[in-house]
N, C-alpha and C positions, 0 to 999 in steps of 0.2 A: 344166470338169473338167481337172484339171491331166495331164500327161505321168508314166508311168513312171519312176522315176529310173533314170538308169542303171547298170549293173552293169559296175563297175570291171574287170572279166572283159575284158569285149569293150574297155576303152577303147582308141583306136586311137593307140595313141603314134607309129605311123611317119606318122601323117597332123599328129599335134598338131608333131612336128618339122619335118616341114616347111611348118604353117604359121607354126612362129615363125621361121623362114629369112627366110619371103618381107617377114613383119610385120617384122622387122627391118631390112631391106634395102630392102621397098616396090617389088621387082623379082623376078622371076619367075627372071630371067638370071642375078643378079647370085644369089638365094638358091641357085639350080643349081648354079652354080659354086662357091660355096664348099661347099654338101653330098655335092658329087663325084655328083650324079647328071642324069639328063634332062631338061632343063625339061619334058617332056612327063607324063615320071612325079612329078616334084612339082605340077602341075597340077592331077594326075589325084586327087590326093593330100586338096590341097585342097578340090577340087570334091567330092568323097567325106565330105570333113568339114561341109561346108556342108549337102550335103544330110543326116546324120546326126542335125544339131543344127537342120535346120530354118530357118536361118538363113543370109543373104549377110554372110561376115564383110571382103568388100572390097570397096569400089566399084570399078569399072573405067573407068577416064576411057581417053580418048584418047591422052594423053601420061603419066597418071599413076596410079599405085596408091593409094590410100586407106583404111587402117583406118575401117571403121561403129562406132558405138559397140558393139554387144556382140564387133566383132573385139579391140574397145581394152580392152574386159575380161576377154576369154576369154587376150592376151598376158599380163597383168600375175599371170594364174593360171598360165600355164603356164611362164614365165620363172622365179618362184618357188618353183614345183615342180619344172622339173629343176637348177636352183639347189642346192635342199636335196638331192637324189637325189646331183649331182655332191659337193657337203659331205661327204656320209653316204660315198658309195665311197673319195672321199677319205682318209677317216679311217680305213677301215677298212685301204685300201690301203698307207698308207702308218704305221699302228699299229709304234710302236716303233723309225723308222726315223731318224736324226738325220741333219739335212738341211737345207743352210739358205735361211731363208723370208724372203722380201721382204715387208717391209711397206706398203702405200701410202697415202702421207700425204698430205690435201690442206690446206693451209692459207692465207689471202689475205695478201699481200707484206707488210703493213704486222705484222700478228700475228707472221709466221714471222720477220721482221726483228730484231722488240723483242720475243719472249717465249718465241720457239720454242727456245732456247738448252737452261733450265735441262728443259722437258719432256722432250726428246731426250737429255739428259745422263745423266738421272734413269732413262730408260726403257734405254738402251743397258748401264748398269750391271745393273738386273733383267733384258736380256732379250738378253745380248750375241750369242746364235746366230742375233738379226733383223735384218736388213741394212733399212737405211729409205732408201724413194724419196720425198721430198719435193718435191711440183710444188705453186707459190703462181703462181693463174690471178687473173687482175683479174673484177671485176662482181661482182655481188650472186649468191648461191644457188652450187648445187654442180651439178658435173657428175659424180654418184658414181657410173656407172658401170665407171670404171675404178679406181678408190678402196678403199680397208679403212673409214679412219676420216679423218672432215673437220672443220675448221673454218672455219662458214661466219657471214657479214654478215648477216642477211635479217631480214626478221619474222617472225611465228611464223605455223608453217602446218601444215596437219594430212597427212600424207603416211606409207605404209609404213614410214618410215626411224623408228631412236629417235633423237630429238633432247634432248638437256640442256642446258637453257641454263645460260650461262658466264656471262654476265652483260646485263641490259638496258645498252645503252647511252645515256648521257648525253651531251649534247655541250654544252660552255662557249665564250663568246667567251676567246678567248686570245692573248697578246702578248708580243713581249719587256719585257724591263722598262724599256728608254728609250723608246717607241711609251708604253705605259703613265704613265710619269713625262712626257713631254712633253705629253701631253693629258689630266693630270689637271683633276679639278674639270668637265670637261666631263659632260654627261650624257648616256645612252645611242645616241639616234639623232645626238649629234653628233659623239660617238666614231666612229661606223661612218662617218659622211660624211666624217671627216675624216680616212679610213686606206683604203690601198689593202685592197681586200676578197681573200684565196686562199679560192678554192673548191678542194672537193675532191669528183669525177664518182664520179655512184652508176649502176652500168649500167642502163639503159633509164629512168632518170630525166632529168628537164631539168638542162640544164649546171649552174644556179646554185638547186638543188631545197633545199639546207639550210639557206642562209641564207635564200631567199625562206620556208621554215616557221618560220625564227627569226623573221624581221621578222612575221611577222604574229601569231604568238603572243605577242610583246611588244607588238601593236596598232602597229606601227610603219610604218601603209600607205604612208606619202610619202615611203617611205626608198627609194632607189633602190641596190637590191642586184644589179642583172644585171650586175656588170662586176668587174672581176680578175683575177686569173689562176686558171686551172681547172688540176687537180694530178690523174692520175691515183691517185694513194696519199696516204693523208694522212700517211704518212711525207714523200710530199717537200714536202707542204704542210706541217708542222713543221717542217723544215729550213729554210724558208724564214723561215718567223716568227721561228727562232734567229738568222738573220743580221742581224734589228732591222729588218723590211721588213713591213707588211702586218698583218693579223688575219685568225685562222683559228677556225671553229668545229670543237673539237677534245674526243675523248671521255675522259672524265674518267681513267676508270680506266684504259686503253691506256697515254697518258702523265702519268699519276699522279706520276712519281719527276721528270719536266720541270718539274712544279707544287709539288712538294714542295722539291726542290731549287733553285724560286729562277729558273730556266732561262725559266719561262716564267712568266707573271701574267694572273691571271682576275681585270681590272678592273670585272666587273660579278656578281651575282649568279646575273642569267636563264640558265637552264638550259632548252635543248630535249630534250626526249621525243617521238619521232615515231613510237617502237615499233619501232626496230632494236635485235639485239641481235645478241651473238656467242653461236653455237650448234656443242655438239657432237654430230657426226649419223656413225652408224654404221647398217651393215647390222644387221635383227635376225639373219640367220644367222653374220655376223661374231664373233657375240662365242662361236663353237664353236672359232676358234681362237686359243689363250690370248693373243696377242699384242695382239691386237687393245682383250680389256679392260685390257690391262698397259697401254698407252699412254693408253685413256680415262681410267683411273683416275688419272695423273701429271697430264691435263692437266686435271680437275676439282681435284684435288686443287691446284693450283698457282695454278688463275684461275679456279674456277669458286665455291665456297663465299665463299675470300676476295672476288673482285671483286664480290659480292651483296654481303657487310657493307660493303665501304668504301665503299657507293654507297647504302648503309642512311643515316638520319640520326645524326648525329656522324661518320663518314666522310669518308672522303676527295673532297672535290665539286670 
């Protein structure tokens, strides 16, 4: 026989605050201190909501605080909800007031390098009252906590945030055009032994994680790909292919205009798909302030339709 539901009457918001203090922080002390109150009274706080809901929502180790699973669900409802509460005063508070607003942008070094230019250009003309903080973090995924709207590396995942993707990405072996004209007529796995190999590091992947999925989806298991140089960005693993050194596995559409123009040559066909792609990921309560879809919509508009067709077949490969 199931439980009563509860009557939003009594919900106890001074106890749901401080347990997202502690859930945040994972310290008793440290949630005290920044709620300006007693650790004794947020304890008490806690212990009150635990027993309410019937439930221990912390384990208590010796050295360490631990979300249980229903504390780890009971956070992600209650972050969300005074989220939208703070949104909602927000708006109401500040209705009519011209004022100006930081935007925060996250996007990975090698994007915001080569493409973040005409976005920002485009946005700053429609939305000149938004001042924009642009941080480009290394590694795969976002940290959007402190973020409006991102552009992030990853596969696809299913999570609170919306994400659009921008395009799957493609990645080609790639080379200057003397490495290319020097070892033409050779075929595939002789090309790659007989050229310095640039890797370029995927966070919490193995150093040499692309080419060893290239080599094996070309059946290419006696190729020995663990050696080269490893590039934090595939920008500077481009740079380095430009200066007529090495072969890089490099994403079609990113540098598109390097292949188009000549700069760089994709002396082989094989194409890897490993299920990365670049994705645009915003808060759902983000898009309440207009700035937020002003930016999404430039940077879809700019690499997100197009980079799908040109990776379509007749595209650009």
């Amino acid at each position: 026989m199931g439980r009563t539901p509860m009557d939003r009457r009594w919900l106890p918001l001074n106890a749901l605050r401080a347990f997202e203090g502690v859930a945040q922080h994972l310290s008793f002390t440290a949630a005290a201190n920044a709620l300006l109150i007693s650790q004794s009274a947020l304890s008490r706080h806690v212990i009150a909501l635990e027993k309410l809901i019937g439930v221990q929502l912390f384990e208590r180790r010796p050295h360490a605080l631990v979300l249980t699973k229903a504390g780890q669900h009971l956070l992600a409802a209650v972050m969300k909800s005074f989220d939208r509460l703070e949104y909602a005063l927000d708006d109401i508070r500040n209705e009519g007031v011209s004022a100006v607003r930081t935007l925060r942008v996250q996007m990975p070094p090698t994007f915001a390098a080569h493409l973040a230019v005409p976005i920002l250009r485009d946005f700053r003309h429609a939305a000149p009252d938004v001042e924009i903080d642009l941080v480009s973090p290394h590694g795969v995924g976002p940290s959007l906590n402190e973020v409006d709207v991102a552009v992030v590396y990853s596969k696809p995942a299913v999570t609170d945030l919306v994400r659009d993707l921008l395009w799957p990405v493609r990645q080609s072996l790639l080379c200057h055009p003397t490495v290319a004209e020097r070892d033409k007529g050779k075929g595939l796995a002789e090309f790659i032994e007989s050229n310095e190999l640039i890797h370029v590091r995927i966070s919490d992947l193995p150093r040499h994680y692309l080419w060893t999925q290239f080599a094996r989806q070309a059946g290419l298991n006696t190729v020995n790909v663990e050696r080269g140089l490893v590039f934090d960005t595939a920008l500077l693993a481009v740079q380095y292919a430009l200066s007529g050194e090495g072969i890089a596995l490099i994403d079609n559409y990113l540098f598109g205009d390097y292949i188009r123009s000549g700069r760089l040559i994709r002396p082989f066909d094989d194409i890897l798909d490993d299920g990365f792609g670049y994705y645009l990921v915003t808060h759902p309560e983000g898009h309440r302030n207009r700035a937020v879809p002003l930016v999404a919509d430039r940077t879809l508009r700019q690499h997100g339709r197009r980079g799908c067709a040109q990776l379509a077949p007749g595209g650009v490969q």
